[in-house]
N, C-alpha and C positions, 0 to 999 in steps of 0.2 A: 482774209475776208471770205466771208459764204459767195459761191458761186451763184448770184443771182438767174441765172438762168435757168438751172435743174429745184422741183421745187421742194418746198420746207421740209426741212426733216421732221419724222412725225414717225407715230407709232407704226403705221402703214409703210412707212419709207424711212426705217432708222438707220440714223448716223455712226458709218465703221471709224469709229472711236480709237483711240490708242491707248494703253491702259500704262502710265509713267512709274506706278507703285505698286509692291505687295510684299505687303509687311506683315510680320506674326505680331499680334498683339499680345498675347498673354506670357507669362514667363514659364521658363521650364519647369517643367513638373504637372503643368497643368492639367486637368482633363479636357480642357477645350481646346479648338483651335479657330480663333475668332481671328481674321484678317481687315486691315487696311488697304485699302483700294483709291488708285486717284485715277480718274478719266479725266482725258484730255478732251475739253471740246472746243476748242480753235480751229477754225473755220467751217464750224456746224452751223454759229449762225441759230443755235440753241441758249434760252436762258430759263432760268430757275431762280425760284424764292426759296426763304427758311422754309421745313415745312411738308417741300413737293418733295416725288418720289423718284426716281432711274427707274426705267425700266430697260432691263436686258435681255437680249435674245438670248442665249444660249445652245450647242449645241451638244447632242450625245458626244459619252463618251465614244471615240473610235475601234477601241481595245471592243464593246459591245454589239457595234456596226458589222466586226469582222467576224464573233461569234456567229450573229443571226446569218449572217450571205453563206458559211461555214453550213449550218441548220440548214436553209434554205436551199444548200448546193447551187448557191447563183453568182455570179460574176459581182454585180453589183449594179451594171453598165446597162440593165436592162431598161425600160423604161414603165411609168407604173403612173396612175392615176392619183393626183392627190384627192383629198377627201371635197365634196362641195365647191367644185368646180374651179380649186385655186392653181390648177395650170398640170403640166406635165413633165414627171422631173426621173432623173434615173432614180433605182432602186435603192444604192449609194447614199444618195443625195437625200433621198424620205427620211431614211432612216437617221440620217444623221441630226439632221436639221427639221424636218417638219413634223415627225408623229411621236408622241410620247411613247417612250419604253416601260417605262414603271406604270403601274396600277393596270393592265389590259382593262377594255371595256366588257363590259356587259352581253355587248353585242357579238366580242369574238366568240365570248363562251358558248354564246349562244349556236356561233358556226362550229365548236368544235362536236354541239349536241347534235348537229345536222348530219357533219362530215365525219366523226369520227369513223374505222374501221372497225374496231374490235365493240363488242357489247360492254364489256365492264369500261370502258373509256367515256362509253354515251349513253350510258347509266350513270356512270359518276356527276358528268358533266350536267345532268336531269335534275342530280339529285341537289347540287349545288345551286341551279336556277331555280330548285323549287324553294331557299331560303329566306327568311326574310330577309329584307331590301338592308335592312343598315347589316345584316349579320354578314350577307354577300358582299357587300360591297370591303367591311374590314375585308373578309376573303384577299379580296384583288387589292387593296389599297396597299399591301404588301407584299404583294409579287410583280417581279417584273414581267415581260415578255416571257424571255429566257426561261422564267419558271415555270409559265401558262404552256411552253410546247415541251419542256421536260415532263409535264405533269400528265400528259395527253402522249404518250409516244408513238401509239397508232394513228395520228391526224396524219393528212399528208399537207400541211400547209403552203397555200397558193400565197404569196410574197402580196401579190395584188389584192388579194382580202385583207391580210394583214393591213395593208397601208391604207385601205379604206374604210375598214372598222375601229381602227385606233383613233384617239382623239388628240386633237392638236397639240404640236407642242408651243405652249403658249411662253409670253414672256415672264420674268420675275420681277415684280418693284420690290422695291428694297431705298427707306426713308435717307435721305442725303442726310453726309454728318460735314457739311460747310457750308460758309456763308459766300453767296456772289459776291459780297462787300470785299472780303479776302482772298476768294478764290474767282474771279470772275470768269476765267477760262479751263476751270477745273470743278469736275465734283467729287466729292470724296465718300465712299462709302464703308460701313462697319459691317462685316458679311460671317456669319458663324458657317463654321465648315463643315457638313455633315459626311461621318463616317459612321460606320455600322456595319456590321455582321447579322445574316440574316438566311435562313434556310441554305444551312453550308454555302452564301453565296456571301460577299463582299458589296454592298452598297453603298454610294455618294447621293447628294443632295445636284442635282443636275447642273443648277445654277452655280452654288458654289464652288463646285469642285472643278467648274467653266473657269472660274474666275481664280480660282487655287492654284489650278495646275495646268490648263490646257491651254491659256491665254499668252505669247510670249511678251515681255515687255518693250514696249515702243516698236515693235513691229506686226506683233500680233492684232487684230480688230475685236473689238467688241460691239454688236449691234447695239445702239439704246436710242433713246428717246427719253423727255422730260413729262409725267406725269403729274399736272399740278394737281394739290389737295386744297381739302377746306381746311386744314389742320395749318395753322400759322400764329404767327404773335400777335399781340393784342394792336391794335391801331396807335392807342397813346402809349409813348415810351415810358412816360413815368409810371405805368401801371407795373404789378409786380409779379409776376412770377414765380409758380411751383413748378417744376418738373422731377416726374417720377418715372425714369427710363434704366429699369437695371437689365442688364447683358446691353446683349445689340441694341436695345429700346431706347439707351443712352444716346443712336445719334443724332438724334432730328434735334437732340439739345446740345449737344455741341453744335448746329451750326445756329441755333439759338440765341447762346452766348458767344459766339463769336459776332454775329449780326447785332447783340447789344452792346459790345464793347466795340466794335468799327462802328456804330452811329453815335455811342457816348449818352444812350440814356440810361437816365436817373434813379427808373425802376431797380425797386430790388430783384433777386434772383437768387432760389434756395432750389437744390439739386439734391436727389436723392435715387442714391444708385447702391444696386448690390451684384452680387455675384459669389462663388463659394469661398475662396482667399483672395483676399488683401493681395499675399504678397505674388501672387500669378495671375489676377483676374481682375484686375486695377487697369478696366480699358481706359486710354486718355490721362491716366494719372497725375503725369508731370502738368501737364496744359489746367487741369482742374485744380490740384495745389494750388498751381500760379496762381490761377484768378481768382480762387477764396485768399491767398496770401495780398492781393490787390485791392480787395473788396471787389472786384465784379461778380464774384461767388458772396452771398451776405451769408450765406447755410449750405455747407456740404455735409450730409448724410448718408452714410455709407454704410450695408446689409450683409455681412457676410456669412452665408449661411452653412459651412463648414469648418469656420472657424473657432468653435466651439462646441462641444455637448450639443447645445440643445440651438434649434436653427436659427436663425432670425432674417427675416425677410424686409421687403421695403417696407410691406405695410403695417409691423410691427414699429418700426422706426415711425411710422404716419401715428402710431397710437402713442408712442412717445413723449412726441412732442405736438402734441395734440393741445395743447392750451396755445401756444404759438401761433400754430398752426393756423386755427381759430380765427386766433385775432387777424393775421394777414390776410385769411378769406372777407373778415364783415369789413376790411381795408379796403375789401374790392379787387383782392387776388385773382391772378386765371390760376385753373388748375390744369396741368397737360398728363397723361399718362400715356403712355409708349412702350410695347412689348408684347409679350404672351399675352392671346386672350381668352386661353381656356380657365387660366388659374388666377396667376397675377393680375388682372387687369378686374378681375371681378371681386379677388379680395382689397385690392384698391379702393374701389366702389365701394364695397361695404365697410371700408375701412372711414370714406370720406360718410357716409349717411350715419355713422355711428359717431361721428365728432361732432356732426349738427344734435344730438342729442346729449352726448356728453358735458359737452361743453355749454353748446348754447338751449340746453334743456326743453329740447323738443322733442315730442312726443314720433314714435317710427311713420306716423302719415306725413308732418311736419315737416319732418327730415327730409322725406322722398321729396317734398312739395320744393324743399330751399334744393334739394342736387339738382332739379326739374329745372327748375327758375336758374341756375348758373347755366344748365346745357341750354336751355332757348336764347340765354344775352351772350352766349359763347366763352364763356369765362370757365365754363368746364370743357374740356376738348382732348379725344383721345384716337389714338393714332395703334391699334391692335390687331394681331395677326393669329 
């Protein structure tokens, strides 16, 4: 039971969690390394719907910590100002936990224009602030700390500017793949691992590789917190369901279908998932078999865009079976989509305003007019990052 007297756990005061699982999902040979995550929340005194998100704290790696106080020639133990007024913590402790290391601000480059020693340091650093905004910003969106004072070697960096020109290190959400219904005291997450090589340096995705590697199981803590969305199931069970979540996008429907088969409604349910092979990148595989071999799956479609010539995507699959398709929208279908939303989520989109014309021969203002009219009654709904 939650300790009624200290109060709610909340984004402001998240819950040290215990993390019971971590699992590779994909099979050998893969190019990906997408992981299985279950947080324990017994006695958080935290609940969640289909739908809502985890949010995690995460902290730097320490392999990184020890670099920079190395840089810096400082102990660690010193003590340093956080940014806007959020208290006084050692040098250690910023680094670790409070100020982001990847992408430096704006604002340091801006002190290395002030402080540099040498001329060609604070000419470079001039000529960089003098770019445009989106081209500067890729700049830094790429570099870590670590590259910003290799790049400047003449700076003599004060540890104390650092940690208050850098911008917070905020949390990750990342869409729950379980239902309360089956998992009441647990949430489960689909987390893609980001590794990469990048200006002879080795980089991770912060969060992930929190939850990869640095996390120990059932003793280690994980900060979270429950952020609810508007992103949920239809209110009536018997309505029917599309979801279109290939990679990670796949989890909000896993707990989707899990929350439809623990309540026992009636609604159909058609999934449509990709990824590059079948036979290493089939996240959930066994559980999704099953309940299309049940019928709690009425339609699994599955994208695999390496496994042949020529690629295919989900929303090639969406052109498909497009007369189907169709018909289970003017049925009164929700449509969910979940995942990438520079690329897939847009060809999605266009995939669904091309069906309203294909099929049900309406003109491209028409079309925009019937996706409009699904997203105001909620029957279109998407969940993109």
């Amino acid at each position: 039971m939650p300790d009624l007297t200290l109060p709610p756990y909340s984004k402001n005061n998240p819950f040290p969690a215990h993390m019971l699982e971590n699992r590779l999902l994909n099979g050998a040979g893969s190019a990906k390394e997408t992981r299985h995550h279950v947080i324990d929340l017994r006695c958080s005194g935290l609940s969640y719907s289909v739908g809502d998100s985890l949010g995690v704290f995460a902290s730097n790696r320490p392999t990184e910590v020890a670099e920079l106080l190395e840089k810096f020639c400082a102990a660690g133990t010193e003590m340093v100002e956080l940014p806007r007024g959020a208290g006084r913590v050692s040098l250690y402790e910023a680094l670790l936990s409070h100020i982001s290391l990847a992408a430096p601000s704006k604002k340091l480059l801006t002190a290395v224009a002030a402080g540099a020693s040498s001329a060609g340091d604070r000419l470079e650093a001039e000529r960089l602030l003098g770019l445009d905004a989106p081209v500067l910003r890729e700049w830094l969106e790429v570099r870590h700390l670590l590259d910003l004072m290799d790049a400047f070697p003449s700076m003599v960096w004060d540890p104390a500017l650092i940690v208050a020109e850098s911008r917070k290190l905020v949390p990750r959400l990342y869409s729950i793949a379980s239902s309360p219904r089956m998992y009441p005291d647990q949430v489960h997450l689909t987390v893609a691992v980001v590794r990469f090589e990048s200006l002879g340096r080795e980089r991770v995705g912060v969060c992930s590789s929190f939850l990869a590697d640095r996390v120990a199981l059932e003793t280690g803590t994980v900060p979270v917190f429950v952020a609810p969305s508007h992103f949920g199931l239809p209110e009536d069970p018997a309505a029917d369901v599309i979801m279109v979540g290939p990679g990670t996008g796949v989890a909000p429907f896993r707990a989707f279908l899990q929350e439809r088969v623990a309540t026992g409604a009636p609604g159909r349910n058609w999934l449509f998932f990709g990824d590059q092979h079948e036979a290493t990148d089939f996240l959930y595989a066994e559980e999704f078999r099953e309940w299309a071999a049940k019928g709690a799956l009425a339609r699994l479609d599955c994208a695999w865009s390496r496994d042949q010539k020529h690629k295919i995507y989900v929303q090639d699959k969406i052109r498909e079976n497009a007369a189907e398709l169709y018909a289970w929208l003017m049925a009164g279908a929700y449509f969910y989509v979940c995942g990438d939303a520079k690329r897939m989520a847009k060809d999605v989109d266009q995939a669904l305003h091309d069906l309203f014309s294909t099929e049900g021969g309406l003109s491209a203002e028409e079309a925009a007019a019937a996706v409009k009219r699904m997203k105001k009654e909620g029957r279109y709904q998407r969940d993109v990052y």
